[in-house]
N, CA, C and O of each residue as an XYZ file, in Angstrom:
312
protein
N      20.435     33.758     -2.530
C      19.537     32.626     -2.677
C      19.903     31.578     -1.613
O      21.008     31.145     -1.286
N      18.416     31.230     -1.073
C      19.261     30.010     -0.144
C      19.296     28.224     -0.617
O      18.308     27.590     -0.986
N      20.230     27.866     -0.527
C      19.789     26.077     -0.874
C      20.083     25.415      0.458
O      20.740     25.724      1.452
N      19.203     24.190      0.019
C      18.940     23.180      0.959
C      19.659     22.006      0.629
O      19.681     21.500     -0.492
N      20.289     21.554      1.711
C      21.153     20.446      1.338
C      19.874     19.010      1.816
O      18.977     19.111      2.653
N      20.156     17.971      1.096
C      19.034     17.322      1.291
C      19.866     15.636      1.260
O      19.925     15.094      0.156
N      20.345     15.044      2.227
C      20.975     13.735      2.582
C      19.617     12.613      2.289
O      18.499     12.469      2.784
N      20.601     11.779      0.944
C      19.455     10.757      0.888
C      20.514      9.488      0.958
O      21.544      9.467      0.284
N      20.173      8.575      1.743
C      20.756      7.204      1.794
C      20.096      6.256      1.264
O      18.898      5.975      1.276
N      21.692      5.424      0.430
C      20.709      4.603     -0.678
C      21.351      3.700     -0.708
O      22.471      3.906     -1.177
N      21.013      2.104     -0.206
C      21.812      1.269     -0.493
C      22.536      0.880     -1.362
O      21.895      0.407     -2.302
N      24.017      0.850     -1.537
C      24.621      0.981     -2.497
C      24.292     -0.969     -3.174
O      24.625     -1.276     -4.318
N      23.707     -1.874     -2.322
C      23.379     -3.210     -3.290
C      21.838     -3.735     -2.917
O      21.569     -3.856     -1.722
N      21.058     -3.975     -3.686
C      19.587     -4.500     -3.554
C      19.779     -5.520     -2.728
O      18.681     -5.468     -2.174
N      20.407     -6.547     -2.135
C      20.837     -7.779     -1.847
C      21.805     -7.492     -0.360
O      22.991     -7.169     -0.294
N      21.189     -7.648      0.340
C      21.886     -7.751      1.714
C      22.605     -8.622      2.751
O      21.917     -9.461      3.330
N      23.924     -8.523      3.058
C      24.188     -9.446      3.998
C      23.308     -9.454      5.648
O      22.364     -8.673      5.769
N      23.602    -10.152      6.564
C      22.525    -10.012      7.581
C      23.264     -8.553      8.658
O      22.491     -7.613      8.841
N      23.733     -8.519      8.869
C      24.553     -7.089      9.197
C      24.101     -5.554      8.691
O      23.659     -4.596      9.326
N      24.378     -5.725      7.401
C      23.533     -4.415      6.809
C      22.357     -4.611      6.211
O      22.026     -3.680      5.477
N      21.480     -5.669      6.288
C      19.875     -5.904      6.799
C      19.746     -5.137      7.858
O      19.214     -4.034      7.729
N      20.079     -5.454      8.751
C      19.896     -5.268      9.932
C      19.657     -3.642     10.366
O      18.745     -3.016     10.906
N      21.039     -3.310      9.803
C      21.736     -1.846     10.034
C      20.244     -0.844      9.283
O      19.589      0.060      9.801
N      20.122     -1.494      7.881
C      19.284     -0.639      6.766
C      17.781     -1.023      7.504
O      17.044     -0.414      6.729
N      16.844     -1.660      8.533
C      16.075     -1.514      9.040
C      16.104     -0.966     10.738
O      15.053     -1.046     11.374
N      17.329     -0.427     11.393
C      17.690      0.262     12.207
C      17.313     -1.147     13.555
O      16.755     -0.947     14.634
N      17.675     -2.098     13.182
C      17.802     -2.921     14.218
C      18.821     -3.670     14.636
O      19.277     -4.213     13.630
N      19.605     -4.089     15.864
C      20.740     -4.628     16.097
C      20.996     -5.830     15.626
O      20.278     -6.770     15.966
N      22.141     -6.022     14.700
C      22.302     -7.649     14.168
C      21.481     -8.441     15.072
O      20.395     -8.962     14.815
N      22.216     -8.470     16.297
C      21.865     -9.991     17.357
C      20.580    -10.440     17.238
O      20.182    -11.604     17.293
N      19.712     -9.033     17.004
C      17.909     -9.512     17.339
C      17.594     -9.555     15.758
O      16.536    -10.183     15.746
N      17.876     -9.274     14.528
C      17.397     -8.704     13.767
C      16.379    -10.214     13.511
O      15.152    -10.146     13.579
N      17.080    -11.467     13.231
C      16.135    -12.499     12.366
C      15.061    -12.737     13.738
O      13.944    -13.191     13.489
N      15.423    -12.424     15.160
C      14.390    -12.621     15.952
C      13.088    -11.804     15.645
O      11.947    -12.178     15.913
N      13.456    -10.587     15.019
C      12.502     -9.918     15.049
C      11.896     -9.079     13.752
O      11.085     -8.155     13.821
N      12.606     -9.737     12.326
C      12.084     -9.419     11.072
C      11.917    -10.766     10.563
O      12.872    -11.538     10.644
N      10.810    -11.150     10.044
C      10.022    -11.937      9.655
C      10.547    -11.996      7.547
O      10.132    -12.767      6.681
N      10.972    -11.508      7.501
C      11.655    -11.806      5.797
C      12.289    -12.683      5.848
O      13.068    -12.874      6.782
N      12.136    -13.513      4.810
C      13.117    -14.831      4.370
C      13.981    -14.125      3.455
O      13.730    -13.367      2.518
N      15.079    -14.561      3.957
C      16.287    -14.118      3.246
C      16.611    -15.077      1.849
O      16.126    -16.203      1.736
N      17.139    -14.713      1.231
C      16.775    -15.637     -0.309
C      18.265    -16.420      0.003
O      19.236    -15.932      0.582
N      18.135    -17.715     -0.539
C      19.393    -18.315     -1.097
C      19.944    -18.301     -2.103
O      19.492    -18.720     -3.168
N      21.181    -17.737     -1.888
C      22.039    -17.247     -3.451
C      22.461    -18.828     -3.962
O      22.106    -19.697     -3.164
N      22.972    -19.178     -4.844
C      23.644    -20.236     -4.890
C      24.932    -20.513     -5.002
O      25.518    -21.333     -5.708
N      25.365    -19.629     -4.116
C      27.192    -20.414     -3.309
C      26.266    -20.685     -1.912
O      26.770    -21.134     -0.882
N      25.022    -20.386     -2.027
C      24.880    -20.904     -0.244
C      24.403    -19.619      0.582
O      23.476    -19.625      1.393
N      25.164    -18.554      0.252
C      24.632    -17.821      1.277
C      23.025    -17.076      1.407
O      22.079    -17.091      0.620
N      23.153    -16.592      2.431
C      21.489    -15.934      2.435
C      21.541    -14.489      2.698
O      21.888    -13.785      3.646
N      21.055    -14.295      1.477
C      20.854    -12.131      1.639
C      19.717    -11.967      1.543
O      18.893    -12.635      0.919
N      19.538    -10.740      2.373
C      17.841     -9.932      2.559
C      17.975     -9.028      1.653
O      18.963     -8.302      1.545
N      16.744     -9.006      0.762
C      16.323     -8.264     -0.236
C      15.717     -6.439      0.116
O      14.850     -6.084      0.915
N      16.234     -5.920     -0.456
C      15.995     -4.183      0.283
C      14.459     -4.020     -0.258
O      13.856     -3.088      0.273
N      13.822     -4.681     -1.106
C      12.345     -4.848     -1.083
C      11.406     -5.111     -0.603
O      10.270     -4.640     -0.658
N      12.069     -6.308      0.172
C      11.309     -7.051      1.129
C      10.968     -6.307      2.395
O       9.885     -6.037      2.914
N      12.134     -6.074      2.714
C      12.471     -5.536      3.954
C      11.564     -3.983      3.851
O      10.660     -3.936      4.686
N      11.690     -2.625      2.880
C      10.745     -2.060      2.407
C       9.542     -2.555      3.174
O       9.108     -2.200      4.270
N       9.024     -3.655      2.140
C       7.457     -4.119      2.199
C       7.236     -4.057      3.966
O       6.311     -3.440      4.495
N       8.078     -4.674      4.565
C       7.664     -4.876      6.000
C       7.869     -3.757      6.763
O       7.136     -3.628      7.743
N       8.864     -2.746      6.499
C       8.925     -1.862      7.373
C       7.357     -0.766      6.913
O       6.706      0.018      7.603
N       7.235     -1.152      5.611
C       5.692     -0.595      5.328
C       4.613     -0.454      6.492
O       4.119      0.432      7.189
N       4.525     -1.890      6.299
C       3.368     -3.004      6.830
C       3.366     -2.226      8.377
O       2.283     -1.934      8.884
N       4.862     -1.867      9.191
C       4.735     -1.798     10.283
C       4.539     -0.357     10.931
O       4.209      0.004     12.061
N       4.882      0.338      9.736
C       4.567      1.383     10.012
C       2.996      2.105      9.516
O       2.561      3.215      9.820
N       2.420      1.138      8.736
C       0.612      1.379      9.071
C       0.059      0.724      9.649
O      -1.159      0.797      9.492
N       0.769     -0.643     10.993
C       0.124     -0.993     11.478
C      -0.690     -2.629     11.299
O      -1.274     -3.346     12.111
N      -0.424     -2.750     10.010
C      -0.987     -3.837      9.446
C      -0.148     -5.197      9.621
O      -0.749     -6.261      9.771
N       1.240     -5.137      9.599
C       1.822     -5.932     10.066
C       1.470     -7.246     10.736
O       0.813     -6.802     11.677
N       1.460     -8.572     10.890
C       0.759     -9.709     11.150
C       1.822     -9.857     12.586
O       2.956     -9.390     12.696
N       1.377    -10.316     13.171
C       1.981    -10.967     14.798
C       2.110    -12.158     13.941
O       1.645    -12.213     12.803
N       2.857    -13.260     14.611
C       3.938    -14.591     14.826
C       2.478    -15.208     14.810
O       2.145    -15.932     13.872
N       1.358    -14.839     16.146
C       0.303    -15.888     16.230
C      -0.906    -16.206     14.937
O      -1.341    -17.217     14.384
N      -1.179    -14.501     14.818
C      -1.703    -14.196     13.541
C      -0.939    -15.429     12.282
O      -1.631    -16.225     11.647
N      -0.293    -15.383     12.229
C       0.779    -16.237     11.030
C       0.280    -17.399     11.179
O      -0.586    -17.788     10.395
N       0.676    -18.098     12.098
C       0.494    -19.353     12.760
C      -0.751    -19.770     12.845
O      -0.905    -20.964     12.587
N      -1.721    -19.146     13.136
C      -2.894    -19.432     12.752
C      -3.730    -19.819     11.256
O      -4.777    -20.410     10.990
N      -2.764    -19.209     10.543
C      -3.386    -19.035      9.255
C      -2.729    -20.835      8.527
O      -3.230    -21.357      7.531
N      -1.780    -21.340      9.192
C      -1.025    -22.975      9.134
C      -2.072    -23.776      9.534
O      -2.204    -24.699      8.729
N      -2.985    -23.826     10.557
C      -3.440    -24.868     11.052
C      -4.564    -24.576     10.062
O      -5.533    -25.331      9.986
């Protein structure tokens, strides 16, 4: 009989520092807040973690395309 080995990666916490945000949407720390649009939540000691939902939702968005541009956004303010 043959089996299939089948590797699933799963964040071991819903709640992300900006590092393994970063890492878990395959983008380099340095650029990541340049270039993911999620607000990171404020815990209350202060710090700010990205939610593995959020981040989800957008890598969604970008991978059908639907995703909003910066100007798109900005437009929708005035």
């Amino acid at each position: 009989m043959n089996r299939a080995l089948i590797e699933v990666k799963i964040p071991p916490f819903r709640m992300l520092k900006k590092a393994a945000a970063a890492s878990y949407c395959g983008i380099a720390s340095s650029a990541f807040e340049g270039l993911c649009p999620v607000t990171p939540v404020a815990m209350p000691n202060g710090s700010r973690l990205w939610d593995t939902h959020d981040l989800d939702a957008w890598l969604d968005q970008l991978k059908a395309g639907t995703a909003e541009s910066d100007d798109a956004i900005l437009d929708k303010l005035d």
